[in-house]
Every structure is written in structure tokens, then in C-alpha cells.
PDB file of N, CA, C and O in Angstrom:
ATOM      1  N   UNK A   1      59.316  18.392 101.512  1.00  0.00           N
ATOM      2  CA  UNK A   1      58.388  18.311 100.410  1.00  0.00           C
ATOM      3  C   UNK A   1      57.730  16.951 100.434  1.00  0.00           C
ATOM      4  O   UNK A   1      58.235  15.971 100.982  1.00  0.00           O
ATOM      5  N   UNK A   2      56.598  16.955  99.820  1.00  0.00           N
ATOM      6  CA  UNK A   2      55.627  15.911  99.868  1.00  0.00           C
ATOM      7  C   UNK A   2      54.907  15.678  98.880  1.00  0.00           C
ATOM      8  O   UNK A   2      54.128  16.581  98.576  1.00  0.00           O
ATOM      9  N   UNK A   3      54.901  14.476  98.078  1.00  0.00           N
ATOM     10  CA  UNK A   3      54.245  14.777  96.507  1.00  0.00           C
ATOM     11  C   UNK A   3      53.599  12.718  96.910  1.00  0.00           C
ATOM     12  O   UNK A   3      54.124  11.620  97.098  1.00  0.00           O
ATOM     13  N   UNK A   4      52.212  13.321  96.840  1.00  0.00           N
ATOM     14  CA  UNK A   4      51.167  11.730  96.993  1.00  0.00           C
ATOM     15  C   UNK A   4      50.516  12.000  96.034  1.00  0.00           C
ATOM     16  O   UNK A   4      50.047  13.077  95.667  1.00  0.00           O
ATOM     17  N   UNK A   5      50.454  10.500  95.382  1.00  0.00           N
ATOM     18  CA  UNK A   5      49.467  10.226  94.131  1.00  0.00           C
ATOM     19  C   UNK A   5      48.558   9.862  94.703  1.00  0.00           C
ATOM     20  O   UNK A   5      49.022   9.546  95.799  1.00  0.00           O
ATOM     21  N   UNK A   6      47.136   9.608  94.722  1.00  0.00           N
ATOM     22  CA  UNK A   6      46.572   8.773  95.514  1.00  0.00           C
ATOM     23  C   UNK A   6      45.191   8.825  94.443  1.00  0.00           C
ATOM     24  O   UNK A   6      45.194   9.680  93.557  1.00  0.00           O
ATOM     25  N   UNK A   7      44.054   7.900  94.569  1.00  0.00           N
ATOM     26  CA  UNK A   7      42.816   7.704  93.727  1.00  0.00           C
ATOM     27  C   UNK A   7      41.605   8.203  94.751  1.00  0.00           C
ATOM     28  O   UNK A   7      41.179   7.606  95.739  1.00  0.00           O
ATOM     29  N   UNK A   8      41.326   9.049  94.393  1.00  0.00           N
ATOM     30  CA  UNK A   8      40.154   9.463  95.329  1.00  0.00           C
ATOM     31  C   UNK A   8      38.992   8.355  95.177  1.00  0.00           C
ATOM     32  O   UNK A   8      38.559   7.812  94.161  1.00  0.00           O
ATOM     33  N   UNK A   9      38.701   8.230  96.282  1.00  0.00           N
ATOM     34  CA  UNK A   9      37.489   7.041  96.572  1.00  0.00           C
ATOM     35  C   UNK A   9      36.406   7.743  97.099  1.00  0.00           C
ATOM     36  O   UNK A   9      35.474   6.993  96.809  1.00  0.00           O
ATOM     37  N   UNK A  10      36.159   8.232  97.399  1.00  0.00           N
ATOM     38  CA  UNK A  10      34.637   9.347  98.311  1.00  0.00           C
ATOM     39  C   UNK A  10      34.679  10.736  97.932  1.00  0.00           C
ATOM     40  O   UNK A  10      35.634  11.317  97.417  1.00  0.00           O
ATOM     41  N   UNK A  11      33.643  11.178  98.210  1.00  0.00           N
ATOM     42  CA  UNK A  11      33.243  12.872  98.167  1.00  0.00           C
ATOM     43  C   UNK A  11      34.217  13.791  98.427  1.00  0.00           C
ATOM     44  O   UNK A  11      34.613  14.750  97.764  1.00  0.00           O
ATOM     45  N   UNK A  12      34.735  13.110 100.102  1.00  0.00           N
ATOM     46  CA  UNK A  12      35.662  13.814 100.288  1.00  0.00           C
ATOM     47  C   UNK A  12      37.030  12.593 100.687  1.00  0.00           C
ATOM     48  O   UNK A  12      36.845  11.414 100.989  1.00  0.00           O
ATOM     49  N   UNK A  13      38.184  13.199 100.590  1.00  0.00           N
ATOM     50  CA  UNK A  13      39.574  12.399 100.980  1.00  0.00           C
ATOM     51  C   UNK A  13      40.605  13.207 101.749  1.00  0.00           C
ATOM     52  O   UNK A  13      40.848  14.414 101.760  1.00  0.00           O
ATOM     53  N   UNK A  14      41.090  12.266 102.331  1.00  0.00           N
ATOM     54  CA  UNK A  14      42.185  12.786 103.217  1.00  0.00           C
ATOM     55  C   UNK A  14      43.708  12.908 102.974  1.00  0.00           C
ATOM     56  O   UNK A  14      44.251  11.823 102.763  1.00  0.00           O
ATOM     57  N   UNK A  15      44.477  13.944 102.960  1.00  0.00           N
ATOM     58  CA  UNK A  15      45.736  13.711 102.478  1.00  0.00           C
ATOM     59  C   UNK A  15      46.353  13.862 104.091  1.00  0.00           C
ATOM     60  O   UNK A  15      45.965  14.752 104.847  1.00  0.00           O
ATOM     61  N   UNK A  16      47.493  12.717 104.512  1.00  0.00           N
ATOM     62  CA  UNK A  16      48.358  12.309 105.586  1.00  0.00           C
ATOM     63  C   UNK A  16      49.132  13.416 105.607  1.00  0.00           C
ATOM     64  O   UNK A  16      49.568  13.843 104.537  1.00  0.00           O
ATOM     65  N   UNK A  17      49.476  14.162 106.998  1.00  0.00           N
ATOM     66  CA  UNK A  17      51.110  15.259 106.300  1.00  0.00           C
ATOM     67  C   UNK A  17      51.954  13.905 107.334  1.00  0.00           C
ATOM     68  O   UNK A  17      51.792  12.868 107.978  1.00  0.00           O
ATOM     69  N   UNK A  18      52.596  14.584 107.011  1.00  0.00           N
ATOM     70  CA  UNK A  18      54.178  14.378 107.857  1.00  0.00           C
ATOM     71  C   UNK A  18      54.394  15.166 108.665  1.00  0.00           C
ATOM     72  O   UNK A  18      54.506  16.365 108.412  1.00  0.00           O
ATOM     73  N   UNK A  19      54.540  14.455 110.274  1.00  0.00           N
ATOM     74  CA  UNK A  19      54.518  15.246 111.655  1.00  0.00           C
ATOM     75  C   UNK A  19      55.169  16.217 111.379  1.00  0.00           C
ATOM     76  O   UNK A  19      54.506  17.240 111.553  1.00  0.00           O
ATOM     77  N   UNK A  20      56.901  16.536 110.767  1.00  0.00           N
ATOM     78  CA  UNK A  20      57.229  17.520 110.501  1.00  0.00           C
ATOM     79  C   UNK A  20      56.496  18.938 110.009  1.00  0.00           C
ATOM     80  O   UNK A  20      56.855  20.100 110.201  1.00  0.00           O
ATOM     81  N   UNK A  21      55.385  18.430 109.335  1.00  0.00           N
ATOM     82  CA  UNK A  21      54.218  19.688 109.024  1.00  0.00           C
ATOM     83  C   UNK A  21      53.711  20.300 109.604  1.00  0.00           C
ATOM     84  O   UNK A  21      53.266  21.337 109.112  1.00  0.00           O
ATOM     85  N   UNK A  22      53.518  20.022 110.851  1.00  0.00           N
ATOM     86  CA  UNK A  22      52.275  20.189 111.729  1.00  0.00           C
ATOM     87  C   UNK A  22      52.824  21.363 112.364  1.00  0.00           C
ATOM     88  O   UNK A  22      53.884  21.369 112.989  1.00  0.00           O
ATOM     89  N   UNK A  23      52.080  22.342 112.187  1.00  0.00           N
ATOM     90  CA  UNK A  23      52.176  23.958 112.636  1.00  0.00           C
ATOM     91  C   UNK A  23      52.870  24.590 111.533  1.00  0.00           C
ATOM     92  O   UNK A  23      53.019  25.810 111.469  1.00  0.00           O
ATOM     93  N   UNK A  24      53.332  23.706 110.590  1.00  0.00           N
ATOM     94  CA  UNK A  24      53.697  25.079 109.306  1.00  0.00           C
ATOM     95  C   UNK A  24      52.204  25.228 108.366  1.00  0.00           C
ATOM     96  O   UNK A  24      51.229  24.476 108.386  1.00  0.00           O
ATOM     97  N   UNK A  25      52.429  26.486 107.551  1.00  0.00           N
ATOM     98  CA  UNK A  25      51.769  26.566 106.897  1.00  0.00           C
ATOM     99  C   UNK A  25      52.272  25.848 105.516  1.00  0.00           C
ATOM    100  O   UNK A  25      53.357  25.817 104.936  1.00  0.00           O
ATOM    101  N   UNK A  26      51.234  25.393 105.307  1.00  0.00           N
ATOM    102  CA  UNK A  26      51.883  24.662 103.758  1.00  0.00           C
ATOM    103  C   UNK A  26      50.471  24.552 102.138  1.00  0.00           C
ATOM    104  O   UNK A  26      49.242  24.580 102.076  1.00  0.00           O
ATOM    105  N   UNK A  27      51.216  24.469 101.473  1.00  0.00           N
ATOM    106  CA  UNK A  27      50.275  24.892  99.871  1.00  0.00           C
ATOM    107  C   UNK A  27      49.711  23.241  99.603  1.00  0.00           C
ATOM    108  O   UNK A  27      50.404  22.318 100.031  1.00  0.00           O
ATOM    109  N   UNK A  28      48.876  23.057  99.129  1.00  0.00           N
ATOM    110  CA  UNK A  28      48.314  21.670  98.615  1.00  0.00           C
ATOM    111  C   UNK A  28      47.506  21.727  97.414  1.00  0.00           C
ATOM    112  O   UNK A  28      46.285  21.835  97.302  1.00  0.00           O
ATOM    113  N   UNK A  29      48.407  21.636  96.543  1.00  0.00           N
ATOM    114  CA  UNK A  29      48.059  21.258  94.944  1.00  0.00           C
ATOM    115  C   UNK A  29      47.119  20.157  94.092  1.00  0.00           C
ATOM    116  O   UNK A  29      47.838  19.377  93.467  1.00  0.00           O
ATOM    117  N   UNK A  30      45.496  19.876  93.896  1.00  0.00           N
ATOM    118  CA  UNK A  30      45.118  18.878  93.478  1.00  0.00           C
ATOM    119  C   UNK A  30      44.736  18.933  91.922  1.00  0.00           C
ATOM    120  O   UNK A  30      44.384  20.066  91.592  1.00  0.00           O
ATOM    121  N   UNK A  31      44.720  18.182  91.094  1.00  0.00           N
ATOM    122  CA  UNK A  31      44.640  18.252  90.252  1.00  0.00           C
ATOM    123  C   UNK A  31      44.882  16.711  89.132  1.00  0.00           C
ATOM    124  O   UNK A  31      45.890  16.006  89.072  1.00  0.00           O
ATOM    125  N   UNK A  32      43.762  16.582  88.464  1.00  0.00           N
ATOM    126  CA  UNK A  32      43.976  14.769  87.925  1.00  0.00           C
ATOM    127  C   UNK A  32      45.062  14.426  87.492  1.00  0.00           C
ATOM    128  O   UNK A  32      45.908  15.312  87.615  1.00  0.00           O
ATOM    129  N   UNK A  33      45.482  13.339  86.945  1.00  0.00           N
ATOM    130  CA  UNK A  33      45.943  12.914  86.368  1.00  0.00           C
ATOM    131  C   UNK A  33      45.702  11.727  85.432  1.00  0.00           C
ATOM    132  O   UNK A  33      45.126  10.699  85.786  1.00  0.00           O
ATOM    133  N   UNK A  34      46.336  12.023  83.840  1.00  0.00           N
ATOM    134  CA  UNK A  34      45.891  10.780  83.516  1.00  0.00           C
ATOM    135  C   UNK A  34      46.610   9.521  83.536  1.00  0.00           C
ATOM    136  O   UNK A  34      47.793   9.596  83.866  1.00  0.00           O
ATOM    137  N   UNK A  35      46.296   8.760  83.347  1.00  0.00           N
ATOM    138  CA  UNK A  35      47.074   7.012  83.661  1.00  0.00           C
ATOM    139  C   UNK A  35      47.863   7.363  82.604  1.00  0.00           C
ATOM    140  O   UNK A  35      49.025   7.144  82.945  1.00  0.00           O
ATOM    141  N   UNK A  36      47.813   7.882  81.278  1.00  0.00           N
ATOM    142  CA  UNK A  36      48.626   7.641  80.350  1.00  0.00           C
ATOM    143  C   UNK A  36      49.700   8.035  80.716  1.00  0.00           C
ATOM    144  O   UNK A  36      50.749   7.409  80.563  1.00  0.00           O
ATOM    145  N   UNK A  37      49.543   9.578  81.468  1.00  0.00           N
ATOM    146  CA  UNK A  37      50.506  10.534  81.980  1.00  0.00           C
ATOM    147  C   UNK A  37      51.183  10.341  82.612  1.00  0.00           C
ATOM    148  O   UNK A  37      52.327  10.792  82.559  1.00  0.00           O
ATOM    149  N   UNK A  38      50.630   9.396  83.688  1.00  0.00           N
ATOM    150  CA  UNK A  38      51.905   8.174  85.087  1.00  0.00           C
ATOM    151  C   UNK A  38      52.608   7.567  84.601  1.00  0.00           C
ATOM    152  O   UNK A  38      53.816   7.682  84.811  1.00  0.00           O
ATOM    153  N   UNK A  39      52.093   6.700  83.772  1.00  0.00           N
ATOM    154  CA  UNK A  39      52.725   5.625  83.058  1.00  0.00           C
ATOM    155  C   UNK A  39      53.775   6.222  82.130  1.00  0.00           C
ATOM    156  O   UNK A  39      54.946   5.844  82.151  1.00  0.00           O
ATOM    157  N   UNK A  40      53.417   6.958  81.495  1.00  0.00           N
ATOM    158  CA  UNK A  40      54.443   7.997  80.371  1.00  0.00           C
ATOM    159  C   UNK A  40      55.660   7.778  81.660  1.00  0.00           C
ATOM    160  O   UNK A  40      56.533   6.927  81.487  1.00  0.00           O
ATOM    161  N   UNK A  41      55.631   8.746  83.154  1.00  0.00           N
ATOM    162  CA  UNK A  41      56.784   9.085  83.914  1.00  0.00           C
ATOM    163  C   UNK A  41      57.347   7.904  84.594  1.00  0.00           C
ATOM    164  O   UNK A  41      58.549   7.800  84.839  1.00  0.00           O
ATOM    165  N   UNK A  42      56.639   7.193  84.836  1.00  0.00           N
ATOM    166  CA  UNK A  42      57.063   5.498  84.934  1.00  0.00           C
ATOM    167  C   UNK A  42      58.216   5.244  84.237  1.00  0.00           C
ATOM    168  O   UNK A  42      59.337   4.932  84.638  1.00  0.00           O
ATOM    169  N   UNK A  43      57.660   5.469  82.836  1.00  0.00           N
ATOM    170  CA  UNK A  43      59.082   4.555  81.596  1.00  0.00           C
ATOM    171  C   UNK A  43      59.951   5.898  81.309  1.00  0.00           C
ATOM    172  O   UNK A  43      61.124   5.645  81.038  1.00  0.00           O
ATOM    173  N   UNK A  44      59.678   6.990  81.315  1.00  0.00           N
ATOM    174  CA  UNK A  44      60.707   7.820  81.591  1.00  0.00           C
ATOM    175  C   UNK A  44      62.288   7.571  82.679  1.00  0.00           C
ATOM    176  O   UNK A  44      63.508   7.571  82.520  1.00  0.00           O
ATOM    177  N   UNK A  45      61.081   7.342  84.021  1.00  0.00           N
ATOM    178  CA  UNK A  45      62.477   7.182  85.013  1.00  0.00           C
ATOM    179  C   UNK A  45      62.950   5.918  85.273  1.00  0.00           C
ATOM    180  O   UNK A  45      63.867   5.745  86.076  1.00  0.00           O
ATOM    181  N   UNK A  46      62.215   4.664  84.447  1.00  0.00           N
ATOM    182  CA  UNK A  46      62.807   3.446  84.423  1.00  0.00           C
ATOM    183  C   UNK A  46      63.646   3.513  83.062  1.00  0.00           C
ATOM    184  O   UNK A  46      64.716   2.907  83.108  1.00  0.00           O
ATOM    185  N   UNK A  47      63.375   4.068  82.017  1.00  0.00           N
ATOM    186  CA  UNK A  47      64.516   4.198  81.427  1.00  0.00           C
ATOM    187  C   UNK A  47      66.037   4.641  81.199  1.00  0.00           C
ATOM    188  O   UNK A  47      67.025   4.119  80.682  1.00  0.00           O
ATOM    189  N   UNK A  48      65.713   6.016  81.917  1.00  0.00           N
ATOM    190  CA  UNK A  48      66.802   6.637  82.655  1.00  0.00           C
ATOM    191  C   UNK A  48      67.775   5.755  83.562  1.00  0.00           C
ATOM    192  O   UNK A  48      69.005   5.809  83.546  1.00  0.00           O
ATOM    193  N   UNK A  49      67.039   4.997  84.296  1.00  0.00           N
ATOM    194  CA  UNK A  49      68.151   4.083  85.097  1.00  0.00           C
ATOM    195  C   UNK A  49      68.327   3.109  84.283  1.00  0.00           C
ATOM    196  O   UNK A  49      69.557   3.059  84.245  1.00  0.00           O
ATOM    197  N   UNK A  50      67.950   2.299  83.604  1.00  0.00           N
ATOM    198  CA  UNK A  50      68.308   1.226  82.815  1.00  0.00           C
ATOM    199  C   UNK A  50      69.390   1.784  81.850  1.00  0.00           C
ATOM    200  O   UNK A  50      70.127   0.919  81.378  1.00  0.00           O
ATOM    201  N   UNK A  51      69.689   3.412  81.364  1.00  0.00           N
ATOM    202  CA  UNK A  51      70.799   3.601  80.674  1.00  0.00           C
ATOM    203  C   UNK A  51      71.772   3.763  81.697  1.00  0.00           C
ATOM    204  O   UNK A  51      72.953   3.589  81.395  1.00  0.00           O
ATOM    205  N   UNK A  52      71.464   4.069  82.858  1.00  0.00           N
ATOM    206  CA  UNK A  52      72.660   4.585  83.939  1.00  0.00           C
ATOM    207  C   UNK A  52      73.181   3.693  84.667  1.00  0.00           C
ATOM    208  O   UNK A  52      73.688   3.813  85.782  1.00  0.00           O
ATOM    209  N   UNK A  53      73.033   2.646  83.925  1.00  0.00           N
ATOM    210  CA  UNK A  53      73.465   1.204  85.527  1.00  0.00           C
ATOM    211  C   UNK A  53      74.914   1.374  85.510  1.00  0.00           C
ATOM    212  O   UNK A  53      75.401   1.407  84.380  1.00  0.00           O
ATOM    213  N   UNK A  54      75.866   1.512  86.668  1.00  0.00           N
ATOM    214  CA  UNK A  54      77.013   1.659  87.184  1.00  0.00           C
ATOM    215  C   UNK A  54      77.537   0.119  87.850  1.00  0.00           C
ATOM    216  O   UNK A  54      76.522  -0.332  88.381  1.00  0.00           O
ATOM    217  N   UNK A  55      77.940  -0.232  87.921  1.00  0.00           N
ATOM    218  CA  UNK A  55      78.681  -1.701  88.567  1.00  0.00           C
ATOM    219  C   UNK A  55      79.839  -1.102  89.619  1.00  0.00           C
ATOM    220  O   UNK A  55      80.907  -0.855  89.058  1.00  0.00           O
ATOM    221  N   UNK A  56      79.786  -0.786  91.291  1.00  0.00           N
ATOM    222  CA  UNK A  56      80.398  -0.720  91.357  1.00  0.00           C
ATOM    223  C   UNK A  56      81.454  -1.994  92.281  1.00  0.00           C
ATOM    224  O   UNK A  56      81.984  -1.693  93.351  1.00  0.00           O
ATOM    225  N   UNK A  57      81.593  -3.209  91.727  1.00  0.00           N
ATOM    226  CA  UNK A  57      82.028  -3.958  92.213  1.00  0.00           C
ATOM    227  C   UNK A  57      83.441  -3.793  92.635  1.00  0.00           C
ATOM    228  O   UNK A  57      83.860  -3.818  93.792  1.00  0.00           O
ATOM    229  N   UNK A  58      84.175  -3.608  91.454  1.00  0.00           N
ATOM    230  CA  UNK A  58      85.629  -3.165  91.354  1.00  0.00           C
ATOM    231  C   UNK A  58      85.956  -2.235  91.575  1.00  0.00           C
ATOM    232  O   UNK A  58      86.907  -1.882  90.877  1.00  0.00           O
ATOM    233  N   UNK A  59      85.472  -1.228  92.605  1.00  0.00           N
ATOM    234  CA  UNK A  59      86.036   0.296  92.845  1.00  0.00           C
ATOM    235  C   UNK A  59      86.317  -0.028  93.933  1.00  0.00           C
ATOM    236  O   UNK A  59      85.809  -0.738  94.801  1.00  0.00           O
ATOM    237  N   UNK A  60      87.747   0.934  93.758  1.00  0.00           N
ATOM    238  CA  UNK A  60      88.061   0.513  94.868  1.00  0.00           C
ATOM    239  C   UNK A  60      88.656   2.659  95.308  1.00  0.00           C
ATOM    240  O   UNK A  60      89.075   3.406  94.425  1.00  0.00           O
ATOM    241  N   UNK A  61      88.542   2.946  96.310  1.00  0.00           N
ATOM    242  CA  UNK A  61      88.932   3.880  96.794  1.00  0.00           C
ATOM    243  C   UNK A  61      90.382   4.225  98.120  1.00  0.00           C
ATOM    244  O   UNK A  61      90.675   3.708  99.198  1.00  0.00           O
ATOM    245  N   UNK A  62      90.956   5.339  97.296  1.00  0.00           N
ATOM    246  CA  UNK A  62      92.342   5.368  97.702  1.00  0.00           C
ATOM    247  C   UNK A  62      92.616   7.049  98.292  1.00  0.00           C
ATOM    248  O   UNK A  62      93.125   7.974  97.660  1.00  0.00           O
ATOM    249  N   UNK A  63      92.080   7.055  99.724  1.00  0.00           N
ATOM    250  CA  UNK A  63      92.047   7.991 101.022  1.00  0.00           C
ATOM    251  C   UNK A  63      93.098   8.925 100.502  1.00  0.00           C
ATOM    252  O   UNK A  63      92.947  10.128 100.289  1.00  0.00           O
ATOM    253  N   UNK A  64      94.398   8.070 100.289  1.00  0.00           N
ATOM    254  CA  UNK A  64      95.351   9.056 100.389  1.00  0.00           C
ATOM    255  C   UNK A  64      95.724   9.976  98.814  1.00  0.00           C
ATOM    256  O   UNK A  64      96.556  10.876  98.705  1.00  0.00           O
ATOM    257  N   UNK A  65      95.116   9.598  98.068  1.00  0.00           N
ATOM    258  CA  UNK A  65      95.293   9.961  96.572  1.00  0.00           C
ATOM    259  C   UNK A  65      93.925  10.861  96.252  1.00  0.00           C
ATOM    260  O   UNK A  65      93.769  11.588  95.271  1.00  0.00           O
ATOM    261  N   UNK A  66      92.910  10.611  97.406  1.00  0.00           N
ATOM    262  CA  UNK A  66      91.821  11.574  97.318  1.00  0.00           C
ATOM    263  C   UNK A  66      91.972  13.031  98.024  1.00  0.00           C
ATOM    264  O   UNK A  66      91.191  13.974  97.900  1.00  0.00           O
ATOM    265  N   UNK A  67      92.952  12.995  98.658  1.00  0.00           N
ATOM    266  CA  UNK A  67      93.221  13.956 100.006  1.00  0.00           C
ATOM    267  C   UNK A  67      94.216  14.558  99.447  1.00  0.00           C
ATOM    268  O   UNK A  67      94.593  15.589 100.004  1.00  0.00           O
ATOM    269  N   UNK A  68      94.991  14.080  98.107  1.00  0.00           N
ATOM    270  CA  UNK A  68      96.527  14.878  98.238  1.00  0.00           C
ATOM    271  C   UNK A  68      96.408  16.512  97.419  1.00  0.00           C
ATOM    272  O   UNK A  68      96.444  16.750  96.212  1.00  0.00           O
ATOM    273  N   UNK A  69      96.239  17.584  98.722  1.00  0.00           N
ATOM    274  CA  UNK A  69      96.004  18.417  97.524  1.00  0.00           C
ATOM    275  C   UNK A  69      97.653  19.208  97.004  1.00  0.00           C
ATOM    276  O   UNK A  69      98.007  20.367  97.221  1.00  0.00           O
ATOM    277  N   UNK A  70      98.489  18.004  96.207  1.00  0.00           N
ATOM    278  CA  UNK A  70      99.346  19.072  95.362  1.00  0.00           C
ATOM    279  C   UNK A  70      99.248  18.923  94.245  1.00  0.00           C
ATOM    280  O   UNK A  70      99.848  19.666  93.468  1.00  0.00           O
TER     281      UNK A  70
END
């Protein structure tokens, strides 16, 4: 999958695939967007991580207590 924002500058524009593409058939979705609307998903998924911060300094993992299946 492939999802580009990009600002159209000319008449016409070019969207890049990814070599992996090349000989599939594939769908290409255009349609505006507004800045408010980016920005809205911006502080959405920067907020989301700013509640989810994990520290994992002190973990420590134990092979044999992960493996024991009784």
C-alpha cells in the first residue's frame, strides 16, 4: 500500500509507484484535502503517542520464564 500527500503544482502531476508495482494493476484515489483536515490528523496521531510513551529502560526479559509452557 501506498498513501502520498503531495500539492499539485501544474495541470498535470505525477504520482512515483514503488518498483514493487510495476505490472500490477492498482486503484489511485485523488481527491483534496483541507489543511485544516491534515493538521486535525497531525494532532490526532501526535497525541496518541504523547499519551502512549513507554520507557523501556528497565525491562528486562527472561527466555526461560517466557518459554515455560506449564
Amino acid at each position: 500500500m501506498l498513501r502520498q500527500i503531495m500539492t499539485a503544482s501544474k495541470d498535470n502531476s505525477t504520482i512515483q509507484l514503488p518498483a514493487e508495482f510495476y505490472g500490477m494493476e492498482v486503484e489511485v484515489l485523488v481527491f483534496p484535502l483541507s489543511s485544516k483536515r491534515a493538521n486535525q490528523n497531525d494532532d490526532i496521531l501526535n497525541n496518541f503517542f504523547a499519551r502512549h510513551l513507554f520507557s523501556f529502560q528497565n525491562f528486562t526479559f527472561n527466555r526461560d520464564e517466557a518459554n515455560n509452557y506449564e
